[in-house]
Each structure stands twice: as C-alpha cells, then as structure tokens.
C-alpha positions as CSV (number, residue, x, y, z in Angstrom):
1,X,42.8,50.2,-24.3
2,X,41.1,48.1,-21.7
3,X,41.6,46.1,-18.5
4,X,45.2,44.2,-18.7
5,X,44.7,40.7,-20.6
6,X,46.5,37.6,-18.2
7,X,44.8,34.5,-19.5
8,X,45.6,32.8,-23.0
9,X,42.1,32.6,-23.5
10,X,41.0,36.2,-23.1
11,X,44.6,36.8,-25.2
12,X,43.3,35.3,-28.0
13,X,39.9,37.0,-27.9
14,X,41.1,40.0,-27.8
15,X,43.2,39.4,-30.6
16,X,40.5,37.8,-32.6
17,X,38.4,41.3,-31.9
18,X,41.7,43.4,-33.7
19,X,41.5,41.2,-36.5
20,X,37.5,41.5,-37.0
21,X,38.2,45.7,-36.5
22,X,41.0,46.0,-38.9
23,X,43.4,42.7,-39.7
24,X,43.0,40.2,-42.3
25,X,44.8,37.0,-43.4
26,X,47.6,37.5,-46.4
27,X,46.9,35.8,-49.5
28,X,48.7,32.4,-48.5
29,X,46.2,32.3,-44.7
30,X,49.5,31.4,-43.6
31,X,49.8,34.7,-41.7
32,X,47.1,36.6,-39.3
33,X,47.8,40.7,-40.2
34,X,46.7,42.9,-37.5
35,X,45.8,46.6,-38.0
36,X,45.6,46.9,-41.3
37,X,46.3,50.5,-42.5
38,X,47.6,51.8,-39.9
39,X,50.5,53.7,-39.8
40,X,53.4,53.4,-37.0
41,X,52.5,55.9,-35.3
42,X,48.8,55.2,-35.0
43,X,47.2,52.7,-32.7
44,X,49.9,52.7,-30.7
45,X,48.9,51.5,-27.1
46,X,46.7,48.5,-28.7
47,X,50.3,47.6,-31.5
48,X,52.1,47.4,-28.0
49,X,49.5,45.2,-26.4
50,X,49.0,43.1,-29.3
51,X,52.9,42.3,-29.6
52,X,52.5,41.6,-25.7
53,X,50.0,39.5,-26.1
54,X,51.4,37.5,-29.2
55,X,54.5,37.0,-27.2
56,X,52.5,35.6,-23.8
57,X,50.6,33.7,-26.5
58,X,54.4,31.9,-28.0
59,X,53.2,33.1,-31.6
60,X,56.0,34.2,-34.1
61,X,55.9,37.4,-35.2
62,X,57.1,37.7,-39.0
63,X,58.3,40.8,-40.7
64,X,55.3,42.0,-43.0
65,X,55.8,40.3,-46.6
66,X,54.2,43.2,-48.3
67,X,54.4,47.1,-48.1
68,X,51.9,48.0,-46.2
69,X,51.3,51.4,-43.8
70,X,54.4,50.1,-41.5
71,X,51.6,49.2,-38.4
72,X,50.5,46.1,-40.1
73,X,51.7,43.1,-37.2
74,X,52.0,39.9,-39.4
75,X,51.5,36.4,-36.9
76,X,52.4,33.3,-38.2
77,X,48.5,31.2,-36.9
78,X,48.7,28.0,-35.3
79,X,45.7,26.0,-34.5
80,X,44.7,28.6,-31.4
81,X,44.8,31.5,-33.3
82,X,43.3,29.9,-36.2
83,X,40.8,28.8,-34.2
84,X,39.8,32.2,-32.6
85,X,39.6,34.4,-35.8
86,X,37.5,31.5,-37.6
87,X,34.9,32.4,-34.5
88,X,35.4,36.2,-35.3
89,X,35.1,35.8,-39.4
C-alpha cells in the first residue's frame, strides 16, 4: 500500500493516482468513483486508505448511484479534488 499519507496534498495525489488506475467520474462529473470494478472484497487495504484519506481530506462520501461491483467509493469533488484528477486525466 505505501508509506502512510499525512499531508492534504500528498492525500489528494494519491487519490488522483486511484482514479487514473481504476475510477472515473459518473455521468453527471458531479461524483469522483474510485476503484471501479472492484468487488468488496478486493483492494481492500487501498478502499480502507482511500475512505481515510477522503475523510482527512473533509470530502463526502455518497452511496454509489449505480450498481456497480459493491467496491466502487463514490466522492462528491470540490474544487481540490477536482483539481487533482484534471492533473491525472
């Protein structure tokens, strides 16, 4: 998984990098979706950092809108996070 992540700004870099391996935005780009395709029980130690991280962050985490694999994280963006995945698109 990595070295611990503290700062906002390595927070948002690393989640930036999940998004360019496997997330996307929904069809609205209201909502930042984080490993897409995987299932619950996959990726588990990066899901749990990621959901640490959006909470250090002060995102809002949103119950997925679709049926997806039941890993997908859905994050409502704000200017920061918008920001950071533009740089990783």
């Amino acid at each position: 998984m990595g070295a611990e992540v503290h700062d906002d700004a390595a927070a948002l870099t690393q989640l930036g990098q999940w998004w360019a391996d496997h997330g996307f935005d929904d069809p609205t780009s209201e909502f930042c979706i984080l490993f897409d395709g995987s299932g619950p029980d996959e990726d588990e130690e990066e899901r749990a950092e990621a959901v640490r991280l959006i909470d250090q962050l002060g995102l809002e985490r949103v119950e997925p809108r679709d049926r997806g694999a039941g890993g997908e994280i859905w994050v409502r963006y704000d200017d920061r996070l918008r920001a950071e995945i533009d740089r990783w698109a």
